[in-house]
C-alpha positions as a printed Julia matrix, in Angstrom:
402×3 Matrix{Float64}:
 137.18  137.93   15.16
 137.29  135.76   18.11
 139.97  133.27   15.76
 141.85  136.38   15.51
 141.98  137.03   19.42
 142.51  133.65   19.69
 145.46  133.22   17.82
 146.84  136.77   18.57
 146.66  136.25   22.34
 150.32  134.92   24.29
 149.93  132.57   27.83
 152.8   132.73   29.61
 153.07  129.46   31.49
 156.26  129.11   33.03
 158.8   131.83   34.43
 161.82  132.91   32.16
 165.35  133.0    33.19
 166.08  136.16   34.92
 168.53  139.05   32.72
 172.08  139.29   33.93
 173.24  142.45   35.17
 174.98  144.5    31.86
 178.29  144.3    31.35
 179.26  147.55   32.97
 178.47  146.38   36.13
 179.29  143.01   37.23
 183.24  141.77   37.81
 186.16  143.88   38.09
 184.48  146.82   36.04
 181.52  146.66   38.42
 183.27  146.71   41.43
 185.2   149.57   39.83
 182.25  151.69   38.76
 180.36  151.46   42.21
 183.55  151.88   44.58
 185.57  154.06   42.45
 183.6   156.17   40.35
 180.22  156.16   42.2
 179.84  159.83   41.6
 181.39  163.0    40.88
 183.33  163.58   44.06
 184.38  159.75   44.17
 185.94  160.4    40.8
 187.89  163.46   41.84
 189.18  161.91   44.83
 190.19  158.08   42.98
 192.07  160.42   40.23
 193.48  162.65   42.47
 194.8   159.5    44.43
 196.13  157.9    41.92
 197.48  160.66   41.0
 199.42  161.02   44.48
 200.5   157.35   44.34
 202.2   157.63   41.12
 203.97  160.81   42.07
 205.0   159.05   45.32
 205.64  155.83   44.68
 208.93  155.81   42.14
 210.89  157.89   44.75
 210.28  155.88   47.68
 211.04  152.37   45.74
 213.82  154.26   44.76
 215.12  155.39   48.52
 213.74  152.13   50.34
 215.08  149.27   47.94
 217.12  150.65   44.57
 219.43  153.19   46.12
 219.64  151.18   49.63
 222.58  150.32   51.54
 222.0   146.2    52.16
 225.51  145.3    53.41
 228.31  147.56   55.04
 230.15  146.85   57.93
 229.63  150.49   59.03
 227.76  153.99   58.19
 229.97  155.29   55.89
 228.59  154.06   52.82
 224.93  155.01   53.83
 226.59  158.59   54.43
 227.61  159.02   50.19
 225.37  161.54   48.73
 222.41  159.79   46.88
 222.24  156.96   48.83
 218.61  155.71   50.36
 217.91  153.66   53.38
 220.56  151.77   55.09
 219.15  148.41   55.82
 222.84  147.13   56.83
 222.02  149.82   60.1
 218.96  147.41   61.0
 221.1   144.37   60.38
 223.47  145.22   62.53
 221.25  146.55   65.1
 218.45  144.19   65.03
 219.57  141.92   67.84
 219.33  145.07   70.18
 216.16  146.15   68.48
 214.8   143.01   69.11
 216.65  141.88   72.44
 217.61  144.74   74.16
 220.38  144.37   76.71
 219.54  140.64   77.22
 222.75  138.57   77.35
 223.35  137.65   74.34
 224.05  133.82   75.58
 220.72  133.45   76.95
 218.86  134.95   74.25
 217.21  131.38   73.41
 215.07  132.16   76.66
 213.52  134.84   75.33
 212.92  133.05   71.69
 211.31  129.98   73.99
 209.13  132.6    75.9
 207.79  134.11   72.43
 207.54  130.44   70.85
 205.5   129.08   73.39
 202.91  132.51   73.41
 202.78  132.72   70.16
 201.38  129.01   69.46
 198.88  129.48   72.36
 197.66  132.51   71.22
 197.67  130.65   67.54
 195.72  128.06   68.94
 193.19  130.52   70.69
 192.8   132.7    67.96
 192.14  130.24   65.45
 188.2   129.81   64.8
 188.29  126.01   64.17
 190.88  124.66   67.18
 189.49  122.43   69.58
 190.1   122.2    73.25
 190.0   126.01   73.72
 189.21  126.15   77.16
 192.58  123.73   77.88
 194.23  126.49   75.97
 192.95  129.63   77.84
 194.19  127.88   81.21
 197.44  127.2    80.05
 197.79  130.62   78.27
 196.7   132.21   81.44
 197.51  130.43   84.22
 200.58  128.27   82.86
 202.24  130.75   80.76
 202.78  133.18   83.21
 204.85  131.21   85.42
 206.82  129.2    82.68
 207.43  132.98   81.05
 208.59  134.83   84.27
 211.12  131.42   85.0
 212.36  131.8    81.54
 212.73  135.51   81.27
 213.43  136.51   84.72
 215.01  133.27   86.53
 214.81  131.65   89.67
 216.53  134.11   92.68
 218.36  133.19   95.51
 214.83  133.06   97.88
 212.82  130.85   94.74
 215.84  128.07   94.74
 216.05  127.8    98.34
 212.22  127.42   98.83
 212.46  124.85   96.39
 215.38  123.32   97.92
 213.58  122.94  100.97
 210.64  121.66   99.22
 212.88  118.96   97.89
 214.37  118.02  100.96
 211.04  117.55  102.81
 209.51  115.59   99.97
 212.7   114.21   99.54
 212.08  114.73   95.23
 215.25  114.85   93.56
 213.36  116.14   90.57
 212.89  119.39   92.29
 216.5   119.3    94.09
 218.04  119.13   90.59
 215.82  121.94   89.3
 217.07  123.88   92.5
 220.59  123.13   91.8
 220.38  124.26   88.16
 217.86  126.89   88.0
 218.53  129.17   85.49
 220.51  132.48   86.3
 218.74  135.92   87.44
 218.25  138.49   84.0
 217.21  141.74   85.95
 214.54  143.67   83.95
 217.01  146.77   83.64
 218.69  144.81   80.94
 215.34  143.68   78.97
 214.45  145.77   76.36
 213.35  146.17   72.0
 210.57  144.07   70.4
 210.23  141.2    73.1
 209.52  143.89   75.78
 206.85  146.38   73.97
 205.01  142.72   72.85
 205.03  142.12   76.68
 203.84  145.06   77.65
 200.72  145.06   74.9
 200.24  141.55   75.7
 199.8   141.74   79.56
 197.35  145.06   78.94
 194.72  143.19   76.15
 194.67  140.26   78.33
 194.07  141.67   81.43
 192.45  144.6    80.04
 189.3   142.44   78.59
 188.15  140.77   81.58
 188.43  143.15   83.76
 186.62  145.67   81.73
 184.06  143.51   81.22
 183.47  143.48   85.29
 184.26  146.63   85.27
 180.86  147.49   82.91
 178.94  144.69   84.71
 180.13  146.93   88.2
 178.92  149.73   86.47
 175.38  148.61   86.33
 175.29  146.8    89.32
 172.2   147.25   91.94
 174.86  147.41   94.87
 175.3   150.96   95.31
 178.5   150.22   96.5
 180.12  148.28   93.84
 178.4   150.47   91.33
 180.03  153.87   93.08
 183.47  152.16   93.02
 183.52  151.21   89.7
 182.37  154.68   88.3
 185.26  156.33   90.13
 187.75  153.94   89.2
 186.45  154.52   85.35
 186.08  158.25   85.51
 189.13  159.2    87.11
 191.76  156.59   85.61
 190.3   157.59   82.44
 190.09  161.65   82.57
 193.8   161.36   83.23
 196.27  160.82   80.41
 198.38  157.65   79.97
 201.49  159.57   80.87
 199.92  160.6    84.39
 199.04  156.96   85.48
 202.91  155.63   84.18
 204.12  158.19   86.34
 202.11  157.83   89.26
 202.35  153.74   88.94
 206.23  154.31   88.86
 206.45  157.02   91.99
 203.83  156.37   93.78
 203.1   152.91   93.71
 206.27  151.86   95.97
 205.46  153.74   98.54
 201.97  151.96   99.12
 204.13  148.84   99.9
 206.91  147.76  102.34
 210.11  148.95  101.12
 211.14  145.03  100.6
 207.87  144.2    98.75
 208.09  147.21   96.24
 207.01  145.96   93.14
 210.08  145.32   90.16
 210.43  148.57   87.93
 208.74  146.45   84.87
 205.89  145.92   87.09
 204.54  149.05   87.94
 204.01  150.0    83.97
 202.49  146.58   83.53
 199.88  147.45   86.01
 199.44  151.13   84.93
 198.78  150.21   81.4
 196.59  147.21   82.45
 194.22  149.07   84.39
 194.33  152.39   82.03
 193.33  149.8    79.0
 190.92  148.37   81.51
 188.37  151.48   82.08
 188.6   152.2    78.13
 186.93  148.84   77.62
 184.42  148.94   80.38
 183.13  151.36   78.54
 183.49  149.89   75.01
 182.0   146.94   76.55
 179.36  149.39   78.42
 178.21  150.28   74.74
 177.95  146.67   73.77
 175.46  145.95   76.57
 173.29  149.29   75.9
 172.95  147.31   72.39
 171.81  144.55   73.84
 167.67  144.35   73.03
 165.77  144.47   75.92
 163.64  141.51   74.98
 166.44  139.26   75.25
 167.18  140.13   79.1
 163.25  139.45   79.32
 163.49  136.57   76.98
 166.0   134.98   79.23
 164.23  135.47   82.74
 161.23  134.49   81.22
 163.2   130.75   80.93
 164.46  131.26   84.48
 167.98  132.16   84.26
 169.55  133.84   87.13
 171.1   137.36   86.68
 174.74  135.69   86.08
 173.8   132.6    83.6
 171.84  135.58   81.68
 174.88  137.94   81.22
 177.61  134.64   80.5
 174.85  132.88   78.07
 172.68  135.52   76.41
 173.66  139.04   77.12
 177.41  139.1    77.16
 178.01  137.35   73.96
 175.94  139.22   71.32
 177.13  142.86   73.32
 180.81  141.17   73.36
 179.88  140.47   68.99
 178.35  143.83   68.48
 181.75  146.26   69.59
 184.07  143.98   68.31
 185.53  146.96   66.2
 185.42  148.72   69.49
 187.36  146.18   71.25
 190.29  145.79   68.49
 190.63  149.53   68.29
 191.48  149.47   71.72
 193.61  147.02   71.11
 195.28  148.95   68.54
 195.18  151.98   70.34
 196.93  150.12   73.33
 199.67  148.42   71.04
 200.98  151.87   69.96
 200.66  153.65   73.12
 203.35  150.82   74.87
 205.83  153.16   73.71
 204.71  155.48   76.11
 206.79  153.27   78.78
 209.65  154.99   77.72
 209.12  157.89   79.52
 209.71  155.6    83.02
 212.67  154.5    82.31
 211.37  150.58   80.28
 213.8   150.04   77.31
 210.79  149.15   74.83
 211.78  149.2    70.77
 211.0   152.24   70.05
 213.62  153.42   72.72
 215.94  150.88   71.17
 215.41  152.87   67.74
 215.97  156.1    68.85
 218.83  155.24   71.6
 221.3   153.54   68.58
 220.93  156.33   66.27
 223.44  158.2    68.54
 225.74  155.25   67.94
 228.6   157.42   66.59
 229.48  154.64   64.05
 226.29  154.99   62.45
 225.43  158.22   62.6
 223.54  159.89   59.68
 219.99  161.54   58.81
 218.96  158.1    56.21
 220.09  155.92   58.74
 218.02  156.97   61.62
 215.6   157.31   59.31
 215.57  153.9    58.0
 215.22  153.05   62.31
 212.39  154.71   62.27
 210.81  153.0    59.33
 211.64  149.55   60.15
 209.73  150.6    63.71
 206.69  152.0    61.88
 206.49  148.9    59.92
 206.64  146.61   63.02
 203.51  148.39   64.49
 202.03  148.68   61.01
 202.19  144.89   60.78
 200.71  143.97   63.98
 198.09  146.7    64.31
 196.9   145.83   60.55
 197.2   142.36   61.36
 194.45  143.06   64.53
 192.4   145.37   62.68
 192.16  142.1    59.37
 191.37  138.98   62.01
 188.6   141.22   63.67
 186.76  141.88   60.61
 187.02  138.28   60.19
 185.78  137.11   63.36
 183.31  140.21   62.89
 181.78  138.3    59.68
 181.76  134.79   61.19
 179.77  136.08   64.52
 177.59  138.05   62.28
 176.12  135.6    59.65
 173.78  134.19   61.78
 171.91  137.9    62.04
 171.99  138.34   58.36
 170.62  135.12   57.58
């Protein structure tokens, strides 16, 4: 009996190897399975969209690259019956989409201007560059002046001030930059692309910092500061957009000497800057509410005063945790530059809709296609924001989930 036991009996004395997950769900059929077909009503709604892509999809390839009009050195082809989009329209239009009014012999100032932002915002963006802080003072303080010069020019009171600088220094550096200072381009004649990515641009990089003191105001123990800040935040944003454009563009001049009243450019800048501003203070509001307690305690129990606490410990993880906040309102801001249009600015969406009454290329595919080739220009750089934040969203993030 016992040999029986004995040699009936099984030890195991080392772990096995663990079972792979079936076949049915691992790899491409897995990922199918749980995203796809997860359940009944994911299954309805998978078939019933792929049933709405292959409906769609054969007529607009059709319209937007078989039956399209590439070349034509007017509208009348895109007019024939059956024909789709006429991409020779945004060919022949896309230096005013792009350019506006700009003189078309300076337009290398303008490609100079969006050379030189684009690398530094390349440079800041990208997780792995060095030297960041060198770039954030040239982006911001640099950039700025080198962009205005560029764009705008030097007037008549900027080249004598320098001439006089010259002559007192006695630099001939500076007398030869007074001498051949580059020509005044009034903002009534910018206008298209360049113009809507400077208005979007000044409003996400003002509008970050100064919603972030905005927030910090918010909760500030100085009744004072704390008071101003709430009314600044409740009232600029229980107006719409439209409201502050106008009142930036009527009634901002007449807070000012009539010879200081700020350019007609300006005013927008500022109105969409601030009304971008109180939307984050209160994204960023959010973010510090998120913020565990024990780390404000964690950090005065090491002695940290209130500021080195907020810039070390607090701000960054509530800065990480609405980072989906902050690009949405991004996003949100990006689209809503074409708002400007109402006050007169010549952004591109303008452009688009002001060249359609060109009587040359008239037509209902060829303002169409205008309109398309605008939606994909915001499509491209709002889905562009929306990818590098869920990016930087997993980067910040792996050191909680690990």
């Amino acid at each position: 009996m016992t040999d029986a036991i004995s040699t009936g009996a099984f030890v195991r004395r080392a772990f096995s190897e663990p079972l792979p997950p079936p076949p049915s769900e691992r790899g491409a059929l897995g990922w199918v399975r749980a995203n796809l077909f997860g359940g009944p009503l994911s299954a309805a709604l998978t078939i019933l969209s792929v049933a709405l892509l292959v409906w769609m999809t054969p007529g607009l390839v059709r319209w937007l690259l078989i039956d399209a009009v590439w070349s034509a050195p007017d509208g009348d082809a895109c007019r024939q019956a059956g024909t789709g989009a006429c991409w020779a329209y945004v060919r022949a239009k896309l230096l005013f989409f792009t350019y506006g009014s700009y003189p078309r012999d300076m337009l290398w100032r303008v490609d100079l201007t969006l050379l030189i932002g684009a690398a530094l915002a390349v440079w800041l963006l990208w997780p792995d560059a060095k030297r960041k802080g060198l770039g954030l003072v040239l982006f911001l303080v640099v950039y700025p002046y080198v962009g205005v010069m560029l764009l705008h020019g030097m007037g008549d009171v900027t080249r004598g001030l320098l001439a006089s600088v010259a002559r007192l220094t006695g630099s001939q550096s500076l007398a030869d930059m007074a001498a051949n200072a580059l020509p005044v381009v009034g903002t009534h004649l910018w206008g298209g692309i360049f113009v809507s990515l400077l208005v979007a641009t000044v409003g996400i990089v003002v509008s970050l910092p100064l919603g972030v003191a905005l927030a910090l105001g918010r909760q500030s123990k100085a009744p004072v500061v704390r008071f101003f800040c709430i009314v600044l935040i409740e009232v600029v944003r229980g107006v719409p957009l439209i409201t502050v454009l106008f009142m930036a563009n009527t009634m901002l001049p007449l807070f000012v000497p009539a010879n200081w009243t700020p350019d007609r450019l300006l005013r927008p800048l500022i109105g969409v800057a601030l009304f971008a501003s109180v939307y984050m203070a209160e994204v960023v509001r959010g973010g510090l509410a998120a913020v565990p307690r024990g780390q404000y305690e964690g950090a005065m129990a090491l002695g940290l005063s209130h500021w080195r606490m907020m810039r070390l410990i607090v701000l960054p993880q509530a800065l990480t945790v609405v980072i989906p906040g902050i690009v949405n309102s991004f996003i949100a801001l990006f689209k809503d530059t074409t708002l400007v249009a109402i006050v007169g600015i010549f952004d591109f969406l303008r452009a688009v809709d002001t060249q359609r009454l060109d009587p040359t290329w008239t037509g209902p595919t060829i303002s169409t296609t205008g309109y398309v080739f605008a939606a994909a220009f915001y499509f491209v750089f709002c889905f562009g924001m929306s990818r590098y934040s869920l990016m930087m969203e997993r980067r910040l993030s792996y050191g909680r989930k690990h």
